[in-house]
C-alpha positions as CSV (number, residue, x, y, z in Angstrom):
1,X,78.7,-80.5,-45.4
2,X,81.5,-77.7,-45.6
3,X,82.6,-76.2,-43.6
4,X,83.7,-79.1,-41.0
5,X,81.3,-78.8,-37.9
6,X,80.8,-79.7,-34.3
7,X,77.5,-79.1,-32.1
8,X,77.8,-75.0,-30.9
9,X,76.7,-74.4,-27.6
10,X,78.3,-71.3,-27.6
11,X,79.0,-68.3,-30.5
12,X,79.1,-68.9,-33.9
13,X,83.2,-69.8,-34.6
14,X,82.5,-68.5,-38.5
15,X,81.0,-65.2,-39.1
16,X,79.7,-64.8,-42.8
17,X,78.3,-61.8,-45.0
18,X,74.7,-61.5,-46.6
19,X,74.5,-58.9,-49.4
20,X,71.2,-59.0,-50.3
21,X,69.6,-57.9,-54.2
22,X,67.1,-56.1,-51.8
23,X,69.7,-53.3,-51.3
24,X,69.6,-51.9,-54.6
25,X,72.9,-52.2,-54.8
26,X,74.8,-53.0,-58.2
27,X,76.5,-55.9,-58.8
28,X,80.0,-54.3,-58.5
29,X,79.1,-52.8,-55.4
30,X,78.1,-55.6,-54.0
31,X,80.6,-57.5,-55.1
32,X,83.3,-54.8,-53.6
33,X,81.3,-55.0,-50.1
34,X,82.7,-59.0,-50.1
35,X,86.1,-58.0,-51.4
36,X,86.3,-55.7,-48.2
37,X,84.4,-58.2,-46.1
38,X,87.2,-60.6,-47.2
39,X,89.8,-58.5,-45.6
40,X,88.0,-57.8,-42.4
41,X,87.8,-61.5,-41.6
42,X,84.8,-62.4,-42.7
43,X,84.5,-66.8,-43.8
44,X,81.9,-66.5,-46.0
45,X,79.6,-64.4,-48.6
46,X,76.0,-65.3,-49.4
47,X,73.6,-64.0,-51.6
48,X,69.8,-64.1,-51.4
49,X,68.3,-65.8,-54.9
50,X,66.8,-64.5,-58.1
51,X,66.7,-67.9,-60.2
52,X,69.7,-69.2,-61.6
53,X,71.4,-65.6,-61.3
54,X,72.5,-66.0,-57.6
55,X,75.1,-68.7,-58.4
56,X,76.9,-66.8,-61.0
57,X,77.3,-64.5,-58.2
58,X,78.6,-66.5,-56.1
59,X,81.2,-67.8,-58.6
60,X,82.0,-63.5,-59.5
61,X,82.8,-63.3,-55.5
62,X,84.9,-66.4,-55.4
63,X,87.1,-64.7,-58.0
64,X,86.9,-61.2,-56.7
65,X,87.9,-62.5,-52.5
66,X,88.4,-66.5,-52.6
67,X,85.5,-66.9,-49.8
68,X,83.6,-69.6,-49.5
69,X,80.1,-68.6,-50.7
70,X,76.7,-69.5,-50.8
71,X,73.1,-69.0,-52.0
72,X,70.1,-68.5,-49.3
73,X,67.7,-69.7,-50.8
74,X,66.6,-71.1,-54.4
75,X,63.5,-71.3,-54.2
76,X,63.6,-75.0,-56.1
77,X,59.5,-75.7,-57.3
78,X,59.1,-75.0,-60.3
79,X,62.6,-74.8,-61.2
80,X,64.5,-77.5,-63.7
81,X,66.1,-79.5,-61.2
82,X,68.6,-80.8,-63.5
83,X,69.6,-77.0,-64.5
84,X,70.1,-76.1,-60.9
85,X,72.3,-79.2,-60.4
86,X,74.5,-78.5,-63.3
87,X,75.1,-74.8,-62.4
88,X,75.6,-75.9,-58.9
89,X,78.8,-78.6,-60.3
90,X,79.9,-76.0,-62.5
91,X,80.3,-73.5,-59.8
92,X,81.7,-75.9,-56.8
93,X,84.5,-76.9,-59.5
94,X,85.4,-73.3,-60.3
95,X,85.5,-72.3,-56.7
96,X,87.3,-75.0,-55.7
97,X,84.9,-76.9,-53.3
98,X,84.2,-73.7,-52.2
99,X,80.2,-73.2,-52.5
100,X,77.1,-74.2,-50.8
101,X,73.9,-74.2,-52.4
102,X,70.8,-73.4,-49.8
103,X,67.1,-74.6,-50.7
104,X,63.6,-73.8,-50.3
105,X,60.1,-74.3,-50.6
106,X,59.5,-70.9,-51.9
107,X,56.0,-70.8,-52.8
108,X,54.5,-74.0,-52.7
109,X,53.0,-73.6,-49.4
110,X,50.3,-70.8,-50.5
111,X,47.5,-72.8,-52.7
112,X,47.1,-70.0,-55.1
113,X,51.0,-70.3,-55.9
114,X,50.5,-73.7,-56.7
115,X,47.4,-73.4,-59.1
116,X,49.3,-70.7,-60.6
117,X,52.2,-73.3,-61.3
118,X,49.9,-75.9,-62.3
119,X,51.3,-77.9,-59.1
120,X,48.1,-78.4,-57.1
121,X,48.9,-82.1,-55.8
122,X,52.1,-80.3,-54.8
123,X,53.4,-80.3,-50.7
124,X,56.0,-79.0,-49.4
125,X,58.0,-82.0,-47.3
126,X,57.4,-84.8,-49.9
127,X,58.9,-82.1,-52.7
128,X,61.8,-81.2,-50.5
129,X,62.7,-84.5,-49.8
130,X,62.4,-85.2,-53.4
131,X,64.7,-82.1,-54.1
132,X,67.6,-82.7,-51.3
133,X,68.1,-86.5,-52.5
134,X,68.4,-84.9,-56.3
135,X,70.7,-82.2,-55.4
136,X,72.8,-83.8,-53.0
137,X,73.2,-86.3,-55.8
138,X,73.8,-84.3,-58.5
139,X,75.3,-81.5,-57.7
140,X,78.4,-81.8,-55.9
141,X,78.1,-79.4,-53.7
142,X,76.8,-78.9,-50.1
143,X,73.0,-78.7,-49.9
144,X,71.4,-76.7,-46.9
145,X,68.0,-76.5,-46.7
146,X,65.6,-73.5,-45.5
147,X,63.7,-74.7,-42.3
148,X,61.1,-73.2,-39.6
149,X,58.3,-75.6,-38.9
150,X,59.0,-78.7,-36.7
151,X,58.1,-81.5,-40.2
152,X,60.8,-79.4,-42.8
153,X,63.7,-79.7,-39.2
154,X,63.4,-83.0,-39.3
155,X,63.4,-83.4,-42.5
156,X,67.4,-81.3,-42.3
157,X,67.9,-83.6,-40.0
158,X,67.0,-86.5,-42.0
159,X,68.9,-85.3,-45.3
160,X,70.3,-82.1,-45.3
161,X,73.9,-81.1,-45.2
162,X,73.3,-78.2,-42.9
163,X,69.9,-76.2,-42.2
164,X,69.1,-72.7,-42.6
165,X,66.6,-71.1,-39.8
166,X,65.7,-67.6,-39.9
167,X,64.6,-65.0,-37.4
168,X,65.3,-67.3,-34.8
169,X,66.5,-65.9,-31.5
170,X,68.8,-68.5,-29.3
171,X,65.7,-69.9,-27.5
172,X,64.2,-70.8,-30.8
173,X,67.4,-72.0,-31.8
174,X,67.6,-74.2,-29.5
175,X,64.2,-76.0,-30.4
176,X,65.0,-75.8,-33.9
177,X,68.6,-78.2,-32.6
178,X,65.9,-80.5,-30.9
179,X,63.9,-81.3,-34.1
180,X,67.0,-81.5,-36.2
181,X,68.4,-84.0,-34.0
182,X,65.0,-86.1,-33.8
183,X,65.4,-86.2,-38.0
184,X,69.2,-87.0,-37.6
185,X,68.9,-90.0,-35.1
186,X,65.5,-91.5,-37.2
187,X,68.0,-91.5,-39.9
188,X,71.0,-93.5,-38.4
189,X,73.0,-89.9,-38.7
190,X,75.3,-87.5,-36.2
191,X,73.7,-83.9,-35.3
192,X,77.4,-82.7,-35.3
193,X,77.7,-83.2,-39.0
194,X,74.9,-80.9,-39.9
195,X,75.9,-77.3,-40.3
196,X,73.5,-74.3,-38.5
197,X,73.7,-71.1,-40.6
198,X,71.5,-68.5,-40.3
199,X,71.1,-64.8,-41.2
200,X,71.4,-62.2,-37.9
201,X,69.7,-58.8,-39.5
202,X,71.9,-55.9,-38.6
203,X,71.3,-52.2,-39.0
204,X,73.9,-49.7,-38.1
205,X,73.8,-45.7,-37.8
206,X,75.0,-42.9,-35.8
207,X,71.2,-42.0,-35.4
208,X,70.0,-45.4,-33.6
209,X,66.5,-44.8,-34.2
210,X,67.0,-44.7,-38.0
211,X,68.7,-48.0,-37.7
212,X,65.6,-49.5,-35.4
213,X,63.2,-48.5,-37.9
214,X,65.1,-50.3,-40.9
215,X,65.5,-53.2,-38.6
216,X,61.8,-53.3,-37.5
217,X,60.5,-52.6,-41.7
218,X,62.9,-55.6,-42.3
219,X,61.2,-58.0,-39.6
220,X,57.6,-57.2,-40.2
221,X,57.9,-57.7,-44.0
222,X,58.1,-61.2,-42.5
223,X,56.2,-61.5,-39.5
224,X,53.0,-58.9,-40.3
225,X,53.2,-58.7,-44.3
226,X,50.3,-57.4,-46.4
227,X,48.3,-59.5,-46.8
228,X,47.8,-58.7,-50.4
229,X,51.8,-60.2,-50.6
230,X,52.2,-63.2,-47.7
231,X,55.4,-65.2,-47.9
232,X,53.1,-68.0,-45.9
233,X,51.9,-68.3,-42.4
234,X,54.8,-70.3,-41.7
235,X,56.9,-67.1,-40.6
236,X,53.9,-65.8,-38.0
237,X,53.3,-69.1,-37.1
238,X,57.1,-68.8,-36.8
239,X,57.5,-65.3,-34.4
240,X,54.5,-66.6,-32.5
241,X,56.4,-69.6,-31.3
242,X,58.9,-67.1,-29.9
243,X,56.4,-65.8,-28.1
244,X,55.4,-62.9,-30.2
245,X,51.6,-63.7,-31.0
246,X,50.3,-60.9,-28.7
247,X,52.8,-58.2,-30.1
248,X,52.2,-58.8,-33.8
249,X,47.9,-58.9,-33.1
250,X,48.5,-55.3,-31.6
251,X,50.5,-54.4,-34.6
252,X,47.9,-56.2,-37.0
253,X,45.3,-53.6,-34.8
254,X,47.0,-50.6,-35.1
255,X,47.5,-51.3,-39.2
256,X,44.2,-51.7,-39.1
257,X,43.3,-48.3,-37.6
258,X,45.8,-46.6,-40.2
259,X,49.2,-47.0,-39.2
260,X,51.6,-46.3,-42.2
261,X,55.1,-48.5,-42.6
262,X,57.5,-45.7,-40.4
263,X,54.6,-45.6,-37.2
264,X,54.3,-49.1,-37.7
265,X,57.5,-50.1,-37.2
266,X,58.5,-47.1,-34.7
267,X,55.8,-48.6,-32.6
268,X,57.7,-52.4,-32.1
269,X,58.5,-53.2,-29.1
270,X,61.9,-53.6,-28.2
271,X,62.0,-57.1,-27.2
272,X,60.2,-58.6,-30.4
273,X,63.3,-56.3,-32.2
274,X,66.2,-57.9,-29.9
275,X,65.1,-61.0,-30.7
276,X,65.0,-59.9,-34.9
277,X,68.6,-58.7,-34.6
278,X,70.7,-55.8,-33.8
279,X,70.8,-52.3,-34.3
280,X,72.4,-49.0,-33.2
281,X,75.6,-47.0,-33.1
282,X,78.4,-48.8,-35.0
283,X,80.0,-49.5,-31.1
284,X,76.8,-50.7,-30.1
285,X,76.2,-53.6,-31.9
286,X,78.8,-56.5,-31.3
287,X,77.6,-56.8,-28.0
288,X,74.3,-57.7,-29.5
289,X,75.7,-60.5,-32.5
290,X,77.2,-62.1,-30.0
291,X,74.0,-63.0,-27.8
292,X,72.0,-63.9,-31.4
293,X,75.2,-66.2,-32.4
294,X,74.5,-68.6,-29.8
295,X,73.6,-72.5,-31.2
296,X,75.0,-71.2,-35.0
297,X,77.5,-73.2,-36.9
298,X,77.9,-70.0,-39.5
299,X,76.3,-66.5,-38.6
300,X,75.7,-64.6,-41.8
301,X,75.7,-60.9,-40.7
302,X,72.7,-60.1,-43.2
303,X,72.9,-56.5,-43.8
304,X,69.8,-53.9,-43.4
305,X,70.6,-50.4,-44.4
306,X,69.1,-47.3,-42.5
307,X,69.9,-45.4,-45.7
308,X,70.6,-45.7,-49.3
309,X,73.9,-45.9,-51.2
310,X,76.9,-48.3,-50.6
311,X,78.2,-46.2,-47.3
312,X,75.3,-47.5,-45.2
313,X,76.3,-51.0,-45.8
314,X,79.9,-51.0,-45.7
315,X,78.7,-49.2,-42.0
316,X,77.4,-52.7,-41.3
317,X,79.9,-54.6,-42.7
318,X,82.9,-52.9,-41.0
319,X,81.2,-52.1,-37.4
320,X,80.1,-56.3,-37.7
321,X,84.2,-57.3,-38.2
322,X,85.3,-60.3,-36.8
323,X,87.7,-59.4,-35.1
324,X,85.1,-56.7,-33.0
325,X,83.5,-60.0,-31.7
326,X,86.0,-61.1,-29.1
């Protein structure tokens, strides 16, 4: 499970860091963002995946800060199973018990993914389930799995050690905690033993609107993507059960009439953005994590940069301190 947890009604009580490989960061940057994230307060580090690679990362920031760390996602079809599971061991034991290793579906659900993977019988709960009972069996370490639909938050429910939303505001938080628990009680288990941790996107600048726009270009890679590249219908379907459908079809229309990435995202409206994440002035912010904390376990301050090179993000990480949340 790690780390020990109860049902949150209120904030978050553990405040991790998400350095993505999105960044273009290097890896000593990245791993000297955790080092200072270490000393600011922050209880964990996690890292977004690129195959086996993220979990030697999260071994090289155990030794660098002694934070408990974790991958979100592996994206496990197509991936040896056993492999993953013996990485996984060999990286709980060097940490110390200190590692938790976060799962997906990845691909599976587009049909042209799985022809391409010769994995055409392939769906995603029945392989998921499959995955979790190997993993959790062989691995030793904590498994978390990625969840948005009601069938794969049950299925967290049923088997995970913790579940990993994303882009959910508190309402959607909160439903995600009802279907959770319906998994949990089918199989004879307690909600308050599953672990909620999920990434809150922050962008900080002094120029706010710089720091919007990187928010907004972050969300609508998810929630509007071209559709040349879709990560799956699952995150629209997603932001539409927030209550976002009309919003992203008058985005979709003004895309449609020309609108590059900067006027597309300049042109979200601020409620679909508050419910993405935060942004603004480095004093401006805290206010905002702790209304998107609400119902997590863990929030993993994921961080968006308004502008290249490894000031913008230590901006994030230092203005999204710990201690700045009480």
């Amino acid at each position: 499970m790690r780390p020990d947890s109860t049902v949150r009604r209120g904030m978050a009580r553990d405040v991790g860091i998400g350095i993505g490989n999105e960044l273009g960061l290097s890896e000593a940057e990245r791993t000297q963002l955790v080092d200072e994230a270490a000393r600011l307060g922050y209880t964990s580090a996690w890292t977004n995946a690129r195959g086996f690679e993220a979990l030697d990362t999260c071994l090289r920031w155990w030794e660098a800060a002694s934070l408990l760390t974790g991958v979100s996602v592996v994206p496990t079809p197509g991936l040896d199973l056993h492999e993953l599971a013996a990485r996984a061991r060999r990286v709980d034991a060097a940490t110390h018990d200190h590692f938790i290793l976060g799962i997906g579906a990845g691909g599976l659900r587009n049909p042209e993914w799985r022809k391409a993977h010769a994995m055409e019988d392939a769906r995603p709960i029945p392989t998921m389930r499959d995955h979790l009972v190997t993993l959790r069996r062989d691995s030793g370490a904590p498994v978390y799995l990625a969840a948005l639909g009601p069938r794969m938050l049950r299925l967290a429910g049923e088997l995970a050690d913790g579940v990993m939303p994303n882009w959910m505001d508190p309402k959607q938080l909160a439903w995600a905690r009802e279907r959770v628990a319906e998994g949990a009680r089918n199989a004879g288990r307690a909600l308050e033993r599953i672990v909620f941790a999920q990434y809150v996107r922050v962008s900080v600048d002094d120029d706010p609107a710089l720091a919007r726009r990187a928010l907004a270009k972050a969300a609508l890679g998810y929630a509007l993507p071209p559709s040349v590249h879709r990560r799956g219908g699952h995150y629209r379907a997603a932001f539409e059960r927030m209550g976002f459908a009309a919003e992203l079809t008058r985005l979709d229309a003004l895309r449609e009439r020309g609108a590059g990435e900067d006027a597309l995202a300049d042109a979200c409206a601020d409620e679909f953005l508050r419910a993405c994440g935060a942004w603004g002035r480095p004093d401006e912010v805290t206010a905002q994590l702790r209304r998107l904390a609400v119902g997590l376990d863990i929030a993993i301050v994921r961080v968006v940069m308004a502008r290249s090179g490894i000031a913008a993000a230590r901006l994030v990480v230092e203005a999204c301190a710990p201690a700045r949340w009480s």
